[in-house]
VEXPA-364670 format. One line per field, with one value per atom (N, C-alpha, C): atom name; x, y, z negated; residue number from 1. Coordinates in Angstrom, 2 decimals. Atoms other than C-alpha are relative to their C-alpha. Layout:
BEGIN
atom	c(CA|...)
X	c(X|...)
Y	c(Y|...)
Z	c(Z|...)
seq	c(NUM|...)
//
This chain:
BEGIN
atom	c(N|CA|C|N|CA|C|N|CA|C|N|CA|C|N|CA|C|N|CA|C|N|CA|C|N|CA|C|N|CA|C|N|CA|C|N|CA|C|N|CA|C|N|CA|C|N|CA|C|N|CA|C|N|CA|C|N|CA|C|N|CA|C|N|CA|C|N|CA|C|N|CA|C|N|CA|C|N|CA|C|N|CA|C|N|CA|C|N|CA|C|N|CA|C|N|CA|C|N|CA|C|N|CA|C|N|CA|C|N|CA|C|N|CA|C|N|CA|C|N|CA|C|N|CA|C|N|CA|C|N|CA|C|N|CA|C|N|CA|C|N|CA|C|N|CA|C|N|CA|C|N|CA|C|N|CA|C|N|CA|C|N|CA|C|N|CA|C|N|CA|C|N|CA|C|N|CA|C|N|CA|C|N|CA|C|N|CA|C|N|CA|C|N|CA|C|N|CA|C|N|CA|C|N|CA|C|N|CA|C|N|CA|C|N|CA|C|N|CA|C|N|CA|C|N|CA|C|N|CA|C|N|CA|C|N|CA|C|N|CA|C|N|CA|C|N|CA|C|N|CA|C|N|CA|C|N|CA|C|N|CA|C|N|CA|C|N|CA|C|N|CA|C|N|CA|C|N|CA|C|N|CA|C|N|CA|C|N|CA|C|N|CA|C|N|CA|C|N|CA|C|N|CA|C|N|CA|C|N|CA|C)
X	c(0.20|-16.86|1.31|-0.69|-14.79|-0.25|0.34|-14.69|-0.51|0.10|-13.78|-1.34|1.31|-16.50|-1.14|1.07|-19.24|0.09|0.20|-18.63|-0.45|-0.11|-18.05|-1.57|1.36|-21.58|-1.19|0.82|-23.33|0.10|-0.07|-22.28|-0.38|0.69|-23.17|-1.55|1.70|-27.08|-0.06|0.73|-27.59|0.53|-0.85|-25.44|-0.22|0.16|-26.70|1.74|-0.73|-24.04|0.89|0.14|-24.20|0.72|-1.00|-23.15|1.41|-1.06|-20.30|1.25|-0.57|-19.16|0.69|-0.07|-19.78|0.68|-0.73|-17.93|1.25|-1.22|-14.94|0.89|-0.85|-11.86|0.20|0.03|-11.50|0.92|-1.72|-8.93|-0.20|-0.01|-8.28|0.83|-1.01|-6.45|-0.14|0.21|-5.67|1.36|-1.46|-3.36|-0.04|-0.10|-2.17|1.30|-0.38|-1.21|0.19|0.03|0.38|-0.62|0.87|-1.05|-0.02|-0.22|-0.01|-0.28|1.02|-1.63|0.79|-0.72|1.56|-0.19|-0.06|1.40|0.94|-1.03|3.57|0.06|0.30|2.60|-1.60|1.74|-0.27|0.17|0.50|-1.84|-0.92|0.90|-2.81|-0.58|0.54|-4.95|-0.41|-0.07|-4.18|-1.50|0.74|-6.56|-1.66|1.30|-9.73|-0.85|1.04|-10.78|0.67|-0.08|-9.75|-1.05|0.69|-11.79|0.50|-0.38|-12.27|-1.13|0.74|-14.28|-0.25|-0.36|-13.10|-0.45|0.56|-15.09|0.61|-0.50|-13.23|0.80|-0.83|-10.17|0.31|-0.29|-9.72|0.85|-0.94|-6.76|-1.04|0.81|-8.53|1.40|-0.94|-6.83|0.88|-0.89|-6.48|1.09|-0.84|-5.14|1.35|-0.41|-3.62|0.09|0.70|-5.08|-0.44|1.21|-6.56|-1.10|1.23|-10.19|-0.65|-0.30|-10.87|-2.14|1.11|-14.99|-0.21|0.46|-16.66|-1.42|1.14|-19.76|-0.92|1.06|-21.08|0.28|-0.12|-19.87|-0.46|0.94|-21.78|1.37|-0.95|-18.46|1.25|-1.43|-15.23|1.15|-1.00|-12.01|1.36|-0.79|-9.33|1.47|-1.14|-5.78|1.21|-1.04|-3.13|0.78|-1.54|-0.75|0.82|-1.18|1.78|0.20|-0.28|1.48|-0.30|0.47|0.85|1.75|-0.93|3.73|0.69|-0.31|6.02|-0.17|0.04|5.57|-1.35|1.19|2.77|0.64|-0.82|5.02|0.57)
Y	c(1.05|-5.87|-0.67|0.87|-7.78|-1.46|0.92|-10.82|-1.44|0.75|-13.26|0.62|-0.28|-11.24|-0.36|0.98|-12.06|-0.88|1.41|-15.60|-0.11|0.67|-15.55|0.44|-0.37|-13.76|-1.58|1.23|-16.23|-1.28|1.15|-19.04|-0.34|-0.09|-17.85|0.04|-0.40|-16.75|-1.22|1.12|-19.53|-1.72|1.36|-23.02|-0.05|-0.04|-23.89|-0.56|0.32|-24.51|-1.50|1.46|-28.32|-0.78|-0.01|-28.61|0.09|-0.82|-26.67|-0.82|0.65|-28.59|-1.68|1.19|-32.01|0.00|0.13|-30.85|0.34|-0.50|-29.01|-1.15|0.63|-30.86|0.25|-0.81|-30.83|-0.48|-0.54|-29.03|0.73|-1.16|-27.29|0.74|-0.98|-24.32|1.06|-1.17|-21.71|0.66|-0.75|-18.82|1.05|-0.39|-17.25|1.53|-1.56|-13.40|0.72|-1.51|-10.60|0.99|-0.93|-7.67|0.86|-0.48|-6.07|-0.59|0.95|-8.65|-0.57|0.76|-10.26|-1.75|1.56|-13.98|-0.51|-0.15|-14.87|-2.11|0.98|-18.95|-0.77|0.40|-21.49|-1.91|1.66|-24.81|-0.55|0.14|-27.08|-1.44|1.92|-30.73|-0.29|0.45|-31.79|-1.16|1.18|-34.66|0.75|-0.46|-32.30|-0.95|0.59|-34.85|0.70|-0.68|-32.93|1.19|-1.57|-29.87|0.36|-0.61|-28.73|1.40|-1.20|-25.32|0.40|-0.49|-23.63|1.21|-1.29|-20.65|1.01|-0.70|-19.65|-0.81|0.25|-20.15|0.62|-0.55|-18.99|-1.10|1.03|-20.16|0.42|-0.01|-20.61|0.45|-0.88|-18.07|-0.69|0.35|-20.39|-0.96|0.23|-23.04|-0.19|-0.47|-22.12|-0.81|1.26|-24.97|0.93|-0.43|-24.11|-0.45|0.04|-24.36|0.36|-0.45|-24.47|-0.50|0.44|-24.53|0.59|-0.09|-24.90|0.25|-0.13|-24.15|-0.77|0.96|-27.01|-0.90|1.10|-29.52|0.57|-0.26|-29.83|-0.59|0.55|-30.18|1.06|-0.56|-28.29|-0.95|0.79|-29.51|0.66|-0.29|-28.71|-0.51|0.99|-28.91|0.75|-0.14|-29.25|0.97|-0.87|-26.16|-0.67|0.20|-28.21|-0.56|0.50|-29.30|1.46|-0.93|-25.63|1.14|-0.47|-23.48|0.68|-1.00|-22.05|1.44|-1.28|-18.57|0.78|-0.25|-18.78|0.34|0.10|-19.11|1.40)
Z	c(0.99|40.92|-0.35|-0.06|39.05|-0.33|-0.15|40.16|-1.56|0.94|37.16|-0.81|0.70|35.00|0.86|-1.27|37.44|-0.25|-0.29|37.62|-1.87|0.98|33.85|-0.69|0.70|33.08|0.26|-0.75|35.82|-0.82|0.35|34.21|-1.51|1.69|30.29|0.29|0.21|31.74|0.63|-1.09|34.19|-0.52|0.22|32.83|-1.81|1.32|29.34|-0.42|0.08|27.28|-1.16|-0.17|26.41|0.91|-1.42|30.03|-0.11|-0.07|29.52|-0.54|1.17|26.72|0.83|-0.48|28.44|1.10|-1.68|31.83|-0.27|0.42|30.16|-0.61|0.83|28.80|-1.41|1.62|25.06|-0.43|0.19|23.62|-1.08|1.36|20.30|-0.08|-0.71|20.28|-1.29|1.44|16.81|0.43|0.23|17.43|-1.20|1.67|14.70|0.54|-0.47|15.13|-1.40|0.95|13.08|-0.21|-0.17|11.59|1.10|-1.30|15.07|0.67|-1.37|17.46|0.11|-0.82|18.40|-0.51|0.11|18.78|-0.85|0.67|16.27|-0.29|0.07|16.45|0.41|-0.55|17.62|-0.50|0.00|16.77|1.50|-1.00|19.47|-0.58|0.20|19.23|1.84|-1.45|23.07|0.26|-0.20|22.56|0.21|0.68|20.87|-0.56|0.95|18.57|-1.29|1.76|15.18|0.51|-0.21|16.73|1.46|-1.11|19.96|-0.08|-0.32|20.99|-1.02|1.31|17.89|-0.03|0.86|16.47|-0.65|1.12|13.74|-0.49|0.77|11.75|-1.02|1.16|8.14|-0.90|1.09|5.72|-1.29|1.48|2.01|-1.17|0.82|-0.42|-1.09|1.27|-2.97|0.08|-0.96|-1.27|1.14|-1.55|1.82|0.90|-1.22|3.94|0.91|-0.93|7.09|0.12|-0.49|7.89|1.14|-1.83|11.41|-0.36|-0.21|12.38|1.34|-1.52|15.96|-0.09|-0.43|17.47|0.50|-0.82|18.75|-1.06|1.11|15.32|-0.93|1.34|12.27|-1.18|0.70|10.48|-0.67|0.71|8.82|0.55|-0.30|10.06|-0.88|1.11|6.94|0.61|-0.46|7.60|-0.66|0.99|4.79|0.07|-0.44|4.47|0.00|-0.23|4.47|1.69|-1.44|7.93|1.14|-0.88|9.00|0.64|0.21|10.38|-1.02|1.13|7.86|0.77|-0.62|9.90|-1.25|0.75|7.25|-1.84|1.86|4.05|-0.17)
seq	c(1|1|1|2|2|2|3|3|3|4|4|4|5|5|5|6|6|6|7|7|7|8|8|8|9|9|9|10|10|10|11|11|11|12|12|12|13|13|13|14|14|14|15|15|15|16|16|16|17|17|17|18|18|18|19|19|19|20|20|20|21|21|21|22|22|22|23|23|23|24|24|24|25|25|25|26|26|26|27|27|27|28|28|28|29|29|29|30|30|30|31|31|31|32|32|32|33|33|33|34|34|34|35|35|35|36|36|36|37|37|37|38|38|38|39|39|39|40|40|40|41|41|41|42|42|42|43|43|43|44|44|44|45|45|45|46|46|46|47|47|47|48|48|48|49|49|49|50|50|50|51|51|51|52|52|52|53|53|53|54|54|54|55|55|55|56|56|56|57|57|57|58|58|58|59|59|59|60|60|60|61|61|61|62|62|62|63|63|63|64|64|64|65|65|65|66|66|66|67|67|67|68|68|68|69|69|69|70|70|70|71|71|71|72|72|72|73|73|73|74|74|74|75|75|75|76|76|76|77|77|77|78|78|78|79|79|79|80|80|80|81|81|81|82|82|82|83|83|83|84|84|84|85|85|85|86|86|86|87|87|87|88|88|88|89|89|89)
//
């Protein structure tokens, strides 16, 4: 077995995840990768009040804001290209 998988199944079937939410630290976290996977830059929100337990990130074409959405908020969290790395320009 490996170990970490085990714990990490146990804790998706058995620990709703409400819990999870409410026991974890919140933290927002967007990395932003080349068409080759490499890490090429990252957004963080140390605090996780703009967005924490982030889903999905899509920039808007027309735009080029980010749009960050979570799984547990009934919300969009938008965030100006201009405040985004130029690694993006």
């Amino acid at each position: 077995y490996q170990w970490p998988t085990v714990i990490r199944d146990f804790i998706g079937k058995f620990i709703p995840m409400w819990l999870i939410e409410k026991l974890s630290e919140k933290y927002g976290l967007v990395v932003i990768v080349d068409n080759e996977g490499k890490i090429v830059s990252s957004l963080h929100d140390s605090t996780g009040k703009g967005s924490n337990f982030i889903s999905q990130a899509e920039r808007h074409p027309g735009t080029g804001d980010l749009w960050i959405a979570t799984h547990s908020e009934e919300r969009l969290v938008v965030v100006d290209h201009k405040h985004l790395p130029t690694v993006w320009e």
